[in-house]
C-alpha positions, 0 to 999 in steps of 0.5 A, spaced: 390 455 254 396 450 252 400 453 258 396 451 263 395 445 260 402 443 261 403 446 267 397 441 269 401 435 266 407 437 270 404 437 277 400 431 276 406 427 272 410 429 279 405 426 284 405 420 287 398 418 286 398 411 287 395 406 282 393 413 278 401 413 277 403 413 269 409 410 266 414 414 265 417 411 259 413 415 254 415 420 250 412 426 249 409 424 257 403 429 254 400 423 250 398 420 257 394 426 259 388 425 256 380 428 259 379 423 264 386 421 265 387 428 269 379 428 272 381 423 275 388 425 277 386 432 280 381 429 283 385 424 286 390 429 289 384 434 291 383 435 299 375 436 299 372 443 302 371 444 309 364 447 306 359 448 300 361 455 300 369 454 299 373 451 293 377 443 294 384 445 295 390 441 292 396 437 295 394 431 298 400 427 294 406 427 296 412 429 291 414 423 287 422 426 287 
């Protein structure tokens, strides 16, 4: 479970999302990415399904290099 979890702070930390956008000047960036921090962030980046019948696809943010 740990591994997902860092694997979802790494996208979300390499993501333009705007105002949802976190300082990069902490250390560990992990301390940042609490429940609602990244609930928010997903969903920010999510492009919404086409029906009810199919899952939101992610990738709507650009790549923050």
């Amino acid at each position: 479970m740990q591994s997902i979890v860092t694997f979802q702070v790494l996208y979300l930390d390499s993501i333009d999302i705007g105002l949802l956008n976190l300082d990069h000047g902490s250390f560990p960036r992990m301390r940042d990415f609490n429940t609602d921090v990244m609930k928010s962030m997903i969903l920010a980046d999510s492009i919404p399904a086409k029906s009810d019948t199919t899952a939101a696809d992610f990738g709507k943010s650009q790549v923050n290099i």
